[in-house]
N, C-alpha and C positions, 0 to 999 in steps of 0.2 A: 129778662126775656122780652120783656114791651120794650123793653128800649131798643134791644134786636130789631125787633119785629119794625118797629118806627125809621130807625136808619134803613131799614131794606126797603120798607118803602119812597122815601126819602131820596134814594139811591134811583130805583124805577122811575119818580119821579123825574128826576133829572135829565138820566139817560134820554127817556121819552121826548122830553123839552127839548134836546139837544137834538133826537132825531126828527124833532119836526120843524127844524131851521130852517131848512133844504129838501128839496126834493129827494127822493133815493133814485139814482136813474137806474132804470134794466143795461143790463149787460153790453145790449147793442150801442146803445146812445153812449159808455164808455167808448166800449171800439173803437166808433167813430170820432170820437174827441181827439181818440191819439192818435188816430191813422196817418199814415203807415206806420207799422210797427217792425214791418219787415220786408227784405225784398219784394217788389211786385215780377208777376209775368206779364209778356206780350205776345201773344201768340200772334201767327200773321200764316197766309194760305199761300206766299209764294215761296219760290227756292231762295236761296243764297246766291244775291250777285244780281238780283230782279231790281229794278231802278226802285219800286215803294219798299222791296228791304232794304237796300242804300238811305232811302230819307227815313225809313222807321228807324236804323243804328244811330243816324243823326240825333232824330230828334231824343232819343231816351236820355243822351248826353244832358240834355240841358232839363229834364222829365226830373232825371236823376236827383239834379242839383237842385231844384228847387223842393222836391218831395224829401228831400235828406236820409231817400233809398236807394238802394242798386233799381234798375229798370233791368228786366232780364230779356231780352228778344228770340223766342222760341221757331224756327221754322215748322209746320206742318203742311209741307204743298201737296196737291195729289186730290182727285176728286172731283174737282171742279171747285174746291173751296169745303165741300163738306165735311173732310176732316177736319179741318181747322175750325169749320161752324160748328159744328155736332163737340167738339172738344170746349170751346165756348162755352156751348149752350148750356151745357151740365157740369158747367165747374161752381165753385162756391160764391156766394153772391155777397162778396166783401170786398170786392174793391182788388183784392190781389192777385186777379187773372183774368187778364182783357184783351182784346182784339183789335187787329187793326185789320180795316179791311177794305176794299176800292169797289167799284160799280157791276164787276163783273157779278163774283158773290152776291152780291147785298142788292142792285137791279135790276141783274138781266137773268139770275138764276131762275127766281120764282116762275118768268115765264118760258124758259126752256124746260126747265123742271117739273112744274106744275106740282102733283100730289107727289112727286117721287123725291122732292124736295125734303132733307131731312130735317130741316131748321126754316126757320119764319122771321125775315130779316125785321120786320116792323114788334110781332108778338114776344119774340126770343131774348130781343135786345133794347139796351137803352142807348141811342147814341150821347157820348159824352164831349163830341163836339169834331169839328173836321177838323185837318189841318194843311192839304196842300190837293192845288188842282193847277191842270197844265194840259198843253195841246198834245196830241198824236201827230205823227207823223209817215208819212206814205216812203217807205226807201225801197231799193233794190240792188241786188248783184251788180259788180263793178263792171260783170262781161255782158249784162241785158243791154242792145243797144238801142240806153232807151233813156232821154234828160227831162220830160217830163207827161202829163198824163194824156193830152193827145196821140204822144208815140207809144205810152203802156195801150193805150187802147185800140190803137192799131195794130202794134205785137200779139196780143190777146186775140182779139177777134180774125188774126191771120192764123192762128191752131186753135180753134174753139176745142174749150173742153180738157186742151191739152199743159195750159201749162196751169202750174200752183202757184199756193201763197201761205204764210205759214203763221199760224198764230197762238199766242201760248195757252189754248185751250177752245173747247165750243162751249161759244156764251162769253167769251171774253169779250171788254170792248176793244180789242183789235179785233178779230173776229167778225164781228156785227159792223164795225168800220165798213171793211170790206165789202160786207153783202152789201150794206145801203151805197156804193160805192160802184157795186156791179151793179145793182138793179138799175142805178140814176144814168150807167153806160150803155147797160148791155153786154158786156163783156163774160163768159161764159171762163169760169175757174174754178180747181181742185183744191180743197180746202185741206190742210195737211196741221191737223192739231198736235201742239206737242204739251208738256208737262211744262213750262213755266216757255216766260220770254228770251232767257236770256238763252238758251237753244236754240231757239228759231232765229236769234242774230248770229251765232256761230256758224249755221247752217247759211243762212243770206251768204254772206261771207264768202264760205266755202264751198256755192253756187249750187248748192243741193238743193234751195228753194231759192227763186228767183226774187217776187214781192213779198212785204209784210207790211205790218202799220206797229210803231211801237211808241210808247213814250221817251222824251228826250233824255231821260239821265242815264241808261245807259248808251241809250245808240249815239247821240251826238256826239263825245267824243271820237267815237269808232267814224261817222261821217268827217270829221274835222283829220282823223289822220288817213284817211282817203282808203278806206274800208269799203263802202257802201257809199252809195249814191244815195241822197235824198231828192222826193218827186216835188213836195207838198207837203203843207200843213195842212190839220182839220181844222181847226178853229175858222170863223167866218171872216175876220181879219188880222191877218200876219202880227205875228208877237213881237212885240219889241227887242226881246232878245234874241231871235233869229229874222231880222229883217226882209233879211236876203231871200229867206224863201219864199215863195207864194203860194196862195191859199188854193184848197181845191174850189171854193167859190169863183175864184178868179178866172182857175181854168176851165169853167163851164159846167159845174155842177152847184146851181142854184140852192141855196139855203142847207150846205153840207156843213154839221158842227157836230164835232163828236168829242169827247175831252177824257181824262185818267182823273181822278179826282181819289180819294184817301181819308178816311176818317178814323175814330176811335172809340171805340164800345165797351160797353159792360154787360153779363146777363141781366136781361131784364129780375126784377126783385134788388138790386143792390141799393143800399141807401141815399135817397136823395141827396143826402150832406156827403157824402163822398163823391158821387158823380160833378155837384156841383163844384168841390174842393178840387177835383181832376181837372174841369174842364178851366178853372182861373189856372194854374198849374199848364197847362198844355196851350192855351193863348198865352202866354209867358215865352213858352220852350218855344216858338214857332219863330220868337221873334228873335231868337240866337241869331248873331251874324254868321256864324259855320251854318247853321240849317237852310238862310238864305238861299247863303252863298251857294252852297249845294244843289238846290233847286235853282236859280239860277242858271247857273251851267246846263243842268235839262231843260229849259227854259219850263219851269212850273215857278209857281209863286205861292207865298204861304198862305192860308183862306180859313180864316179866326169865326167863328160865330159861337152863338149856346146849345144845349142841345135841344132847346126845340127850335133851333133855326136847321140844326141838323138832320132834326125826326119829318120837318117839312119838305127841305131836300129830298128827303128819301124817298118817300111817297112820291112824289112828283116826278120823280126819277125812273121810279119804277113802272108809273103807266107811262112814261114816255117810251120806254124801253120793250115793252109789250107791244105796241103798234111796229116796231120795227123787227121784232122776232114773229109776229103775227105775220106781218108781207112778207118778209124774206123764208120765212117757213123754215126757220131752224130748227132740228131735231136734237134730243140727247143722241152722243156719241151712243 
């Protein structure tokens, strides 16, 4: 019986010794160790066929490969962004459902929205780092007879009032383009918001709205096979991958820069070690030669940082964005 009693101790002994080798880690710090363990999501607030969903299918390609998971790219458009924020915002804080999402949401929401805002681009989220920023550009209807902004603003202010311009929502930065745009002319315009961009280029098009301001990856092609007209770049000086066109600085509106910019998020609470595990992971995928390439062609370029270079942007972004929805006196639809 003692001798029983002596090997069971004996036995505790050991076991104990043995579990005190090593830390015992909680549950979470496993997780994390082996993350991913299974497909990730990507939720995103535009449609299908929107130039940041074209570079988001890109980039998960190379997401993919380096995470040694499926990247899955979910559309949720419609709102202004808030379904796709609000779907964010209350999903699990692991790393397997994140967002991507551009300046409209995440800048210019908070002040068009104020308290009716469902989500808190700063409080809600963690950015996990950017990855692609590129100019807008000012085009129009092949029948406006009109090659650049001197003559739009001559056309304009000959039907004050009367004609539009169409942009894939209010509080987009096409949208806010514009007004800073009219207020620096004067030019007096009908604002005709639609559900995503790539409608309001269907529509240019198809001469049911005359102007818009869009980013390059979808529209330029559509400009190259002689769709639409391009006016002007926003950027303060001409991109090197559209030379040819000139700036609206050039044409007379002093210190105009307005740009699409693209980043990637997590709910706020996800584990440090996974956000940072993301964002080496996502400066990686940026530098794919397809995602370039891709960008590229829209004349955007890839734009790598961490995410407190991202969470700095952001802030910064936002009160810049607020003084131009303050003077232009943008309302919710």
């Amino acid at each position: 019986m003692n001798h029983s009693h002596s090997q069971r101790r004996q036995f505790l002994r050991t076991a104990l010794g043995l579990a005190t080798v090593g830390p015992i880690l909680p549950a979470t710090a496993w997780a994390q160790a082996d993350y991913p363990r299974h497909p990730i999501r990507i939720l995103i607030g535009t449609p299908p066929g929107d130039t940041v969903d074209g570079w988001t299918r890109q980039l998960v390609v190379g997401l993919s490969a380096s995470l040694g998971q499926p990247v899955i790219v979910e559309n949720k458009a419609g709102a202004h962004g808030m379904i796709v924020g609000n779907a964010a915002k209350v999903a699990d804080k692991d790393g397997y459902t994140l967002l991507v999402s551009t300046g409209g949401p995440m800048s210019i929401n908070p002040s068009v929205y104020g308290s009716k805002l469902t989500y808190d681009p700063v409080k809600d989220f963690v950015p996990i780092g950017p990855f692609t920023k590129g100019a807008l550009y000012l085009y129009c209807n092949n029948d406006v007879p009109v090659t650049n902004l001197k003559e739009m603003v001559a056309y304009v202010k000959a039907r004050p009032g009367k004609v539009s311009y169409g942009s894939g929502g209010t509080g987009t930065t096409q949208h806010l383009s514009m007004e800073i745009l009219k207020k620096a002319t004067g030019m007096e315009m009908v604002h005709v918001p639609y559900k995503g961009s790539p409608m309001v280029l269907q529509d240019v098009i198809g001469g049911q709205i005359p102007f818009a301001f869009d980013a390059g990856g979808s529209l330029l092609p559509q400009v190259r096979g002689g769709k639409v007209r391009v006016l002007a770049v926003s950027t303060p000086t001409r991109s090197s991958l559209t030379p040819e066109i000139p700036t609206l600085v050039e044409q007379g509106v002093p210190g105009f820069d307005t740009r699409v910019w693209a980043g990637l998020f997590a709910p706020v609470g996800t584990p440090q070690a996974i956000v940072d595990r993301l964002n080496k992971d996502l400066n990686q995928a940026i530098q794919a030669p397809k995602f370039v390439e891709l960008l590229r062609v829209g004349a955007a370029e890839p734009w790598s940082g961490s995410s407190k270079d991202m969470s700095d942007f952001l802030k910064a972004d936002i009160e810049r964005w607020r003084v131009v929805v303050r003077e232009a006196n943008v309302k919710p639809e």
